[in-house]
PDB file with one MODEL, atoms N, CA, C and O in Angstrom:
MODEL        1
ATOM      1  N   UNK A   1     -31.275  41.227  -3.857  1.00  0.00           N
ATOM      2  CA  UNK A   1     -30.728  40.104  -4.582  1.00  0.00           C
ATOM      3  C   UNK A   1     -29.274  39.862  -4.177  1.00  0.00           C
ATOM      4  O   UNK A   1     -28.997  38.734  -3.768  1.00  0.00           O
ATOM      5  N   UNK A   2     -28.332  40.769  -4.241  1.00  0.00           N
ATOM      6  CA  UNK A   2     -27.286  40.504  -3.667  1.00  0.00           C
ATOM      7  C   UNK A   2     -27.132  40.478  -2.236  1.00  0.00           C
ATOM      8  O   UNK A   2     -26.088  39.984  -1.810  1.00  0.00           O
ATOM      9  N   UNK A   3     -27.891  40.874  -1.500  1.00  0.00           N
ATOM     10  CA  UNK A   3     -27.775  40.172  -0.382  1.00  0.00           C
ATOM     11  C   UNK A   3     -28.209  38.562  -0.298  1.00  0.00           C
ATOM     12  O   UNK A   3     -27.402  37.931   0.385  1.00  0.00           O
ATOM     13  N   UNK A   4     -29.226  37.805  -0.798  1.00  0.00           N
ATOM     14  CA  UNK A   4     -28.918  36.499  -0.747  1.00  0.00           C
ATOM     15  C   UNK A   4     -27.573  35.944  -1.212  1.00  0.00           C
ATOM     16  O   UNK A   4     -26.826  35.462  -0.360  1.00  0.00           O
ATOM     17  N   UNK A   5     -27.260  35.969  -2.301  1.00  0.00           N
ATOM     18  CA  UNK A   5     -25.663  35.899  -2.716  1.00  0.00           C
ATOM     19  C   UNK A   5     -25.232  35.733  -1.481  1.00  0.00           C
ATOM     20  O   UNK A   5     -25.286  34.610  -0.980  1.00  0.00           O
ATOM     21  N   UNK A   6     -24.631  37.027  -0.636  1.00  0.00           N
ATOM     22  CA  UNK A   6     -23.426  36.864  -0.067  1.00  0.00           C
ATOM     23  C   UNK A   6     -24.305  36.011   1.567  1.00  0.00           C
ATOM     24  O   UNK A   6     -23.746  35.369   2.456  1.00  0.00           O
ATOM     25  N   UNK A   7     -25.387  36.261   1.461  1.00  0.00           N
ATOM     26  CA  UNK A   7     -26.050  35.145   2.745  1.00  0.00           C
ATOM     27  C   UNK A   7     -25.395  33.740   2.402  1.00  0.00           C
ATOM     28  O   UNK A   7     -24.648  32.953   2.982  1.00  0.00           O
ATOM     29  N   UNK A   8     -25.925  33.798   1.396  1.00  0.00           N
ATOM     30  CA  UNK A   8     -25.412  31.731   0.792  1.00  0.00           C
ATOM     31  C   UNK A   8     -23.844  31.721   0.782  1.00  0.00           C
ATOM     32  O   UNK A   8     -23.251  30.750   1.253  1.00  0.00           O
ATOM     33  N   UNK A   9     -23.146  32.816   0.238  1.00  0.00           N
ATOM     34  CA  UNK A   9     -21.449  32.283   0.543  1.00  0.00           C
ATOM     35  C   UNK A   9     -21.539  32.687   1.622  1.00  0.00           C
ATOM     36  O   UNK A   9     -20.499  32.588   0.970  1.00  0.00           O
ATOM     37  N   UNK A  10     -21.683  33.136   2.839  1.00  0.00           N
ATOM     38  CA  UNK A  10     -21.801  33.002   4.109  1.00  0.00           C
ATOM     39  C   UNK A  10     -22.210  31.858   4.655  1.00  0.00           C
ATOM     40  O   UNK A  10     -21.303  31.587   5.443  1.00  0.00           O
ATOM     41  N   UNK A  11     -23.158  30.867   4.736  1.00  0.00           N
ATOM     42  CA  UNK A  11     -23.216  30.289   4.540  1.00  0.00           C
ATOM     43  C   UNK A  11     -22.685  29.059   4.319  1.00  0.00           C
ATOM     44  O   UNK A  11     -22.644  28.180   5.180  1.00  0.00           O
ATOM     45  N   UNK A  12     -22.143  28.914   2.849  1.00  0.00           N
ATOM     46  CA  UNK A  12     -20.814  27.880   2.719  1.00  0.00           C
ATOM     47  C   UNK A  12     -19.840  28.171   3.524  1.00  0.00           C
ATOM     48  O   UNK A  12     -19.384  27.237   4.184  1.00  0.00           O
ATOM     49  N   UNK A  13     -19.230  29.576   3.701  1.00  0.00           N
ATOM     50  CA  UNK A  13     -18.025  29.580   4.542  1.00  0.00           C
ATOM     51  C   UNK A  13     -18.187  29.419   5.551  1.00  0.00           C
ATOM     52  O   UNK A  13     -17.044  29.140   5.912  1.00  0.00           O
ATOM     53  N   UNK A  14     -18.893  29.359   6.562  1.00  0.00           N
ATOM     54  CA  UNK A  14     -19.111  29.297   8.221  1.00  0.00           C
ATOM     55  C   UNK A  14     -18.378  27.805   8.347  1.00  0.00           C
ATOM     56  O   UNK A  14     -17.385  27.535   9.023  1.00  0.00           O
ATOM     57  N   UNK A  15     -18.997  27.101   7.676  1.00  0.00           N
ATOM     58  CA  UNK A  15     -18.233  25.349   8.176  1.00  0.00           C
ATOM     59  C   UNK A  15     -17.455  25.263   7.531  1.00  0.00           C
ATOM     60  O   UNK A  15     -17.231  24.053   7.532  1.00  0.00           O
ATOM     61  N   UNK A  16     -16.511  25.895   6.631  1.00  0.00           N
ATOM     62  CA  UNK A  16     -15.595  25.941   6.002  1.00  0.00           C
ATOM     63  C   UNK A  16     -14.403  26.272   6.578  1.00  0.00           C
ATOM     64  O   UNK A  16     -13.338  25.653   6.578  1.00  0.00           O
ATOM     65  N   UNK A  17     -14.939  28.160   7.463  1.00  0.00           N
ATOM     66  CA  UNK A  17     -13.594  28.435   8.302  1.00  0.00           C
ATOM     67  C   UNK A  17     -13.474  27.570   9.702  1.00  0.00           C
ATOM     68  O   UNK A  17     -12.462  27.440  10.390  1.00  0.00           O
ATOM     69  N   UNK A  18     -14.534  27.121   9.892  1.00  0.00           N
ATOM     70  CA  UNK A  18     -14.674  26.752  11.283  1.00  0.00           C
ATOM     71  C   UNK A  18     -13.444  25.553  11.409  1.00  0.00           C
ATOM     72  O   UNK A  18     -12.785  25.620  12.446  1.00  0.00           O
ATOM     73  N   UNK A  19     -13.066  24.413  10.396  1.00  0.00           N
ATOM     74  CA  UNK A  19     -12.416  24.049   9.988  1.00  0.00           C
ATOM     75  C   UNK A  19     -11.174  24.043  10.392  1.00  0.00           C
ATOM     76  O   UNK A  19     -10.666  22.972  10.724  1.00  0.00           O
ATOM     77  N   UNK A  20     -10.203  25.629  10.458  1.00  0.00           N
ATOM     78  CA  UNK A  20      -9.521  26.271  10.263  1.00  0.00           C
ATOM     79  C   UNK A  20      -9.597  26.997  11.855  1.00  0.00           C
ATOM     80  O   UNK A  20      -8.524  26.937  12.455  1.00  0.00           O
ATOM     81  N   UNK A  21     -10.187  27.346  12.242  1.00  0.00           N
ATOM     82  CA  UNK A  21     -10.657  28.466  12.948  1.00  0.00           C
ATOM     83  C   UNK A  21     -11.980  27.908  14.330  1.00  0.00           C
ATOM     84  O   UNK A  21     -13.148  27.632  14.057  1.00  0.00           O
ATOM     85  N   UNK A  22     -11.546  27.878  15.345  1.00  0.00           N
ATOM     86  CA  UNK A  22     -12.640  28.258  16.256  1.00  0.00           C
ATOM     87  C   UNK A  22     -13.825  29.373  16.140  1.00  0.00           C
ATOM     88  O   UNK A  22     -13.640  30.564  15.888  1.00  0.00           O
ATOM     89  N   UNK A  23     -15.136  28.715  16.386  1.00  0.00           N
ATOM     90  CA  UNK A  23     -16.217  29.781  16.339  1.00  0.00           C
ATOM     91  C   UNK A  23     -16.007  30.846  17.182  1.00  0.00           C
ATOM     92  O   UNK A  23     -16.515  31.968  17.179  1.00  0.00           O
ATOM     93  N   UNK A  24     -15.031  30.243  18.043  1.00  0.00           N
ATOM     94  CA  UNK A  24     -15.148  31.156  19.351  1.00  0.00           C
ATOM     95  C   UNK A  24     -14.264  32.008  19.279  1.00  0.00           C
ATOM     96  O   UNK A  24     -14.401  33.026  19.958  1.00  0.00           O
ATOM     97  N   UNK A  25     -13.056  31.846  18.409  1.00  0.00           N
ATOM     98  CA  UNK A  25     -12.095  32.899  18.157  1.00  0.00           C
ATOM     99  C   UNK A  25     -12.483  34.199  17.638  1.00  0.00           C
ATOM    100  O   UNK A  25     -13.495  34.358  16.956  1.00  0.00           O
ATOM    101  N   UNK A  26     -11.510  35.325  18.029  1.00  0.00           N
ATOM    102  CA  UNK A  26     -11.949  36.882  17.919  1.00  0.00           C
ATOM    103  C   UNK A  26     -11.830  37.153  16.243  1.00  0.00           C
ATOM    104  O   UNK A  26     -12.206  38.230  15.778  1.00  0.00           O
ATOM    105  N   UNK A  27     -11.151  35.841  15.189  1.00  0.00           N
ATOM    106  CA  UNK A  27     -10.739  36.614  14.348  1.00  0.00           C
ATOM    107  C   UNK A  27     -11.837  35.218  13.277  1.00  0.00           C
ATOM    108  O   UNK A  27     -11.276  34.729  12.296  1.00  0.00           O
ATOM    109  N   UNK A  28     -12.598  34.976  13.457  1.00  0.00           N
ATOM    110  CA  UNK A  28     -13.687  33.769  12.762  1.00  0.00           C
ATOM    111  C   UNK A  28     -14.200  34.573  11.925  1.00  0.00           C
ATOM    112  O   UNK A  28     -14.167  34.113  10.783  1.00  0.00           O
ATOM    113  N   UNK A  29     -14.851  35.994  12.040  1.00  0.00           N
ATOM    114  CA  UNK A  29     -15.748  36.869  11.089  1.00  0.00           C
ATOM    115  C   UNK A  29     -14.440  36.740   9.974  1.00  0.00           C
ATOM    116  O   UNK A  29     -14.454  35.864   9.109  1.00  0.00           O
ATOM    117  N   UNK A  30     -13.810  37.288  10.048  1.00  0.00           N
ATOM    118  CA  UNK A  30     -12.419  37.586   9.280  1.00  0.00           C
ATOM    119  C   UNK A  30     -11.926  36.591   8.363  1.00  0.00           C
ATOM    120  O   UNK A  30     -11.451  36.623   7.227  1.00  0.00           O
ATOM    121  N   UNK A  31     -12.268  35.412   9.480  1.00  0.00           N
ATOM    122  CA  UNK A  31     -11.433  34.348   8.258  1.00  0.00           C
ATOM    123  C   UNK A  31     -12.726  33.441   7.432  1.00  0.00           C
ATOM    124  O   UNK A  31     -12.593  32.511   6.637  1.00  0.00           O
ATOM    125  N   UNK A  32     -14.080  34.130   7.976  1.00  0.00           N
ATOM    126  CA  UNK A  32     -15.288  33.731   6.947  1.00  0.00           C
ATOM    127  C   UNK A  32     -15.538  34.395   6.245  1.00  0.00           C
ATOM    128  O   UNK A  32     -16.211  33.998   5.294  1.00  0.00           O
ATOM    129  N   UNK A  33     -15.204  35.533   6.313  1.00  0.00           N
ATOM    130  CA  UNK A  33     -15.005  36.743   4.671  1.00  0.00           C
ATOM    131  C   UNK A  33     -14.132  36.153   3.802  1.00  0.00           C
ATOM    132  O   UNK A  33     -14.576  35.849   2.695  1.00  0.00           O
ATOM    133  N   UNK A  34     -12.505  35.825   4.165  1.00  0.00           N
ATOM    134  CA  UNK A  34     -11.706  35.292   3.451  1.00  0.00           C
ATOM    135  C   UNK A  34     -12.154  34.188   2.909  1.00  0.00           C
ATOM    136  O   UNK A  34     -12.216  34.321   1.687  1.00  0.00           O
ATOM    137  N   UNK A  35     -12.512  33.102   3.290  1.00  0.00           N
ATOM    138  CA  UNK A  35     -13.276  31.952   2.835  1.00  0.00           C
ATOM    139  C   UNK A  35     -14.177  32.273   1.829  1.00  0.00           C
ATOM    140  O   UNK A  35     -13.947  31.858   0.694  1.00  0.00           O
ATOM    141  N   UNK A  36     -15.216  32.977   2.066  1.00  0.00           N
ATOM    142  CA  UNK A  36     -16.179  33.738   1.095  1.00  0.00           C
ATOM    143  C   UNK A  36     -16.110  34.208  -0.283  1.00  0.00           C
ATOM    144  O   UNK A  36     -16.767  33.898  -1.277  1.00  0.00           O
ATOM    145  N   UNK A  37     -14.852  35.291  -0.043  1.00  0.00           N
ATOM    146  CA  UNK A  37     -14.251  36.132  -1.206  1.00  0.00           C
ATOM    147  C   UNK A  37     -13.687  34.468  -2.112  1.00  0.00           C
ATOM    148  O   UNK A  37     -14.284  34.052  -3.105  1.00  0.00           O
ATOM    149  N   UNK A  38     -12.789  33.939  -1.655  1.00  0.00           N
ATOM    150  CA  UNK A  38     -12.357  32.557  -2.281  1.00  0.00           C
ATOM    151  C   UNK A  38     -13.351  31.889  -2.878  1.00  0.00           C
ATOM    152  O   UNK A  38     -13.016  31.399  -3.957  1.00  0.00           O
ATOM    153  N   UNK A  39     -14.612  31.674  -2.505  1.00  0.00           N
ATOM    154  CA  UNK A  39     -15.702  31.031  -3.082  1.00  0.00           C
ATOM    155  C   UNK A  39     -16.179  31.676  -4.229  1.00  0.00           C
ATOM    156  O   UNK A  39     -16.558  31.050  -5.219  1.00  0.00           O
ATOM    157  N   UNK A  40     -16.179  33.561  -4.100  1.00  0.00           N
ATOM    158  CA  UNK A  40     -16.499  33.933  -4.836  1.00  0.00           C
ATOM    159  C   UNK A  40     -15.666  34.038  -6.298  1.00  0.00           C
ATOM    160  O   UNK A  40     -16.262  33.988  -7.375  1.00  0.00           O
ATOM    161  N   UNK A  41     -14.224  34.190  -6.187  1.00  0.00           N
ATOM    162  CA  UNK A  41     -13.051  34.065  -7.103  1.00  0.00           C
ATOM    163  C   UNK A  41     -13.093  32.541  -7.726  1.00  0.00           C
ATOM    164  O   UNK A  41     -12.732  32.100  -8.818  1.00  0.00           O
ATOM    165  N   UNK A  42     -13.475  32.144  -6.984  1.00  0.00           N
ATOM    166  CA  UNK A  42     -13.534  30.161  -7.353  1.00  0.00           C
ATOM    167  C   UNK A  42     -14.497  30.589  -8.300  1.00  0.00           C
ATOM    168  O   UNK A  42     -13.934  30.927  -9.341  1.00  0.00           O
ATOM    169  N   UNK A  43     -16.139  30.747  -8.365  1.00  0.00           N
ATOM    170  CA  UNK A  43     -17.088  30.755  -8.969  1.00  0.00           C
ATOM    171  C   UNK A  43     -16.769  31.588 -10.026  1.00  0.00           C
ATOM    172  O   UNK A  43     -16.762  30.982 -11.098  1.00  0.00           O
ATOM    173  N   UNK A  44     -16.432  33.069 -10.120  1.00  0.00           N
ATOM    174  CA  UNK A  44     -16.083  33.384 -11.455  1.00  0.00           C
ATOM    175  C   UNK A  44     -14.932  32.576 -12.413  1.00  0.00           C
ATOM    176  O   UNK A  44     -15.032  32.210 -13.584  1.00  0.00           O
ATOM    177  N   UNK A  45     -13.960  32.460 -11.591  1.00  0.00           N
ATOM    178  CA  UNK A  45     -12.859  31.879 -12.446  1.00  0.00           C
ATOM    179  C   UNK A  45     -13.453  30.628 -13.074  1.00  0.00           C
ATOM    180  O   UNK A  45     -13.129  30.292 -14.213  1.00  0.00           O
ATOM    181  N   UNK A  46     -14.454  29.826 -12.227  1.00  0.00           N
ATOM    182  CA  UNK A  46     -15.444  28.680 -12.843  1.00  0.00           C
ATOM    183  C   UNK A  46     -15.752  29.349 -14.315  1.00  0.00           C
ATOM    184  O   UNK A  46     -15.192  29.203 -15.402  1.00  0.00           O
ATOM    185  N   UNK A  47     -17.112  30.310 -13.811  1.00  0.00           N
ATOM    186  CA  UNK A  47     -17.819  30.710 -15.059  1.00  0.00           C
ATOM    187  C   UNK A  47     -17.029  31.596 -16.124  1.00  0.00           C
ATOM    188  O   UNK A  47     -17.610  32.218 -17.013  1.00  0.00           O
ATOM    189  N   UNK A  48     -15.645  31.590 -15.946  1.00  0.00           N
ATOM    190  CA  UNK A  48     -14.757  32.372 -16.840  1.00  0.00           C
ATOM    191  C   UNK A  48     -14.449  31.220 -18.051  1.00  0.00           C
ATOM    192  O   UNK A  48     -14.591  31.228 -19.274  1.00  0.00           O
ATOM    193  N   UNK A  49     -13.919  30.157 -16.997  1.00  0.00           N
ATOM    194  CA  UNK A  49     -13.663  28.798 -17.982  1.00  0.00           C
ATOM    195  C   UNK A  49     -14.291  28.225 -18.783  1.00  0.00           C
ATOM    196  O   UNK A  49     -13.939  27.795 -19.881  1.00  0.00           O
ATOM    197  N   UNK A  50     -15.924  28.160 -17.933  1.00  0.00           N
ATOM    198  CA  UNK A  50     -17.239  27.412 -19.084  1.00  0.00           C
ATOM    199  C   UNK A  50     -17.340  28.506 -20.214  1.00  0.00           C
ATOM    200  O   UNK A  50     -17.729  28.229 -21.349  1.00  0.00           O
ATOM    201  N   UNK A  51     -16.899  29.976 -19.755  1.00  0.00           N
ATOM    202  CA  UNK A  51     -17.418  30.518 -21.045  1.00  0.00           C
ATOM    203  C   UNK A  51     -16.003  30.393 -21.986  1.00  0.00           C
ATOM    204  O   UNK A  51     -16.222  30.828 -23.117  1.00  0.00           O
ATOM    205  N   UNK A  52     -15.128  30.090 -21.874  1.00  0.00           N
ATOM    206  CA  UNK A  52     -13.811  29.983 -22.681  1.00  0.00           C
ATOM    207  C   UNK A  52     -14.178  28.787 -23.473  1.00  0.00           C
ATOM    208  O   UNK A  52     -14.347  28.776 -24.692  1.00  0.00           O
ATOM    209  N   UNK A  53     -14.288  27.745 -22.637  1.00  0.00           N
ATOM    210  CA  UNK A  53     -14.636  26.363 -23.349  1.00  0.00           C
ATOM    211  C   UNK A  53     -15.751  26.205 -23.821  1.00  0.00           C
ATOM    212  O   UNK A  53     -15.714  25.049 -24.242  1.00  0.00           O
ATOM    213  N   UNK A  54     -16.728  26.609 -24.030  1.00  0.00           N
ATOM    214  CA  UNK A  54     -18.136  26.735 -24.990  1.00  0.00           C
ATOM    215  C   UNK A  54     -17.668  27.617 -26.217  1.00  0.00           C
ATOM    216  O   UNK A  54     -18.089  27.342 -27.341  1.00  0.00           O
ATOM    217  N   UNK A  55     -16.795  28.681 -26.012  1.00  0.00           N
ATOM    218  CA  UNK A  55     -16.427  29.978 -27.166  1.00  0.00           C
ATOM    219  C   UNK A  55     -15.185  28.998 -27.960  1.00  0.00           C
ATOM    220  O   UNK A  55     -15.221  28.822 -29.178  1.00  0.00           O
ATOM    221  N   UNK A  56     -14.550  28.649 -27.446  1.00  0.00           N
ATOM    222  CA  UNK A  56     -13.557  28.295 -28.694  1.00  0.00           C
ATOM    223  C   UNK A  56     -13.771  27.238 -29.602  1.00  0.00           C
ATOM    224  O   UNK A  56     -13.014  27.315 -30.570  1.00  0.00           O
ATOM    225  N   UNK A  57     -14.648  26.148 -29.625  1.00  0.00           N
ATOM    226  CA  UNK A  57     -15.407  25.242 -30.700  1.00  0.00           C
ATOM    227  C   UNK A  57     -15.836  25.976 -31.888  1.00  0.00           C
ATOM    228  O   UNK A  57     -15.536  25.689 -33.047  1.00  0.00           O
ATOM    229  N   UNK A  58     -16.785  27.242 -31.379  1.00  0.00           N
ATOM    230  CA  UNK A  58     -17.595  27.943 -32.566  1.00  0.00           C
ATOM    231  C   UNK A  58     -16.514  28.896 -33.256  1.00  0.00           C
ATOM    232  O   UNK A  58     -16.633  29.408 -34.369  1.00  0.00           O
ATOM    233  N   UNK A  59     -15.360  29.044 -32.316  1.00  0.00           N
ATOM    234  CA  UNK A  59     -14.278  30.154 -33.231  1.00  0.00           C
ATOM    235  C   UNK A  59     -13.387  29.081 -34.412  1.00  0.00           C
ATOM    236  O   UNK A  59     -12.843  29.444 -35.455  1.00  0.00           O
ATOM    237  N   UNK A  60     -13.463  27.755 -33.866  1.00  0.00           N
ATOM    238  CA  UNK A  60     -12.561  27.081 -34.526  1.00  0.00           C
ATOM    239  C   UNK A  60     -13.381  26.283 -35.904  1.00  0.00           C
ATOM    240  O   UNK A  60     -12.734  25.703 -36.776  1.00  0.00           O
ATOM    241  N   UNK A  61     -14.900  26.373 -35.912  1.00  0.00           N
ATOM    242  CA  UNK A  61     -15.404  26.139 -36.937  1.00  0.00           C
ATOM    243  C   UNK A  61     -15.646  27.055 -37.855  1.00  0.00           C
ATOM    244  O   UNK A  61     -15.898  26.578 -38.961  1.00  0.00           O
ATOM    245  N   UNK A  62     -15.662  28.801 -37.742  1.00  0.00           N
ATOM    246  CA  UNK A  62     -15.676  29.677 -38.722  1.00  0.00           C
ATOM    247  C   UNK A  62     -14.886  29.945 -39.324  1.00  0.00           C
ATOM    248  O   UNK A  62     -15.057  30.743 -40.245  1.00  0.00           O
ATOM    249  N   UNK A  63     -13.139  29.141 -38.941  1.00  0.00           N
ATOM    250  CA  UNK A  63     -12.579  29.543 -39.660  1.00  0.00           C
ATOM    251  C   UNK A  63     -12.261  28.509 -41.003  1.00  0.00           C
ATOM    252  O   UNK A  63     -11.331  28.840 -41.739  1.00  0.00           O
ATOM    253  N   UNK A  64     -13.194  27.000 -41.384  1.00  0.00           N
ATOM    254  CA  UNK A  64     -13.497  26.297 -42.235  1.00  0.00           C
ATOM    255  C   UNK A  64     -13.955  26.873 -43.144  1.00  0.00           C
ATOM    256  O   UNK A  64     -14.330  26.255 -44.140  1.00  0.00           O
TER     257      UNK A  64
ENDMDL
END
């Protein structure tokens, strides 16, 4: 299972660093990990927020 995960942000990052970075350059693996890890920090910090903003409605009605 976690290997699909990091297949798919692999994935997104390939045309992401390429961008940035020649395929052909020695240091492309490197800067598609970096890309990657970023996708992955993006996505939690995402699902950090939806769960902040779904939780504070129900905290702010118990205290009625």
């Amino acid at each position: 299972m976690l290997a699909w995960i990091i297949r798919c942000l692999l994935l997104l990052a390939a045309p992401i660093a390429a961008l940035f970075v020649s395929r052909d350059a020695l240091n492309f693996g490197i800067i598609e990990m970096l890309v990657a890890i970023m996708l992955m920090v993006g996505a939690v910090l995402a699902a950090a927020a939806w769960s902040l903003r779904r939780a504070r409605p129900a905290a702010g009605r118990s205290g009625h």
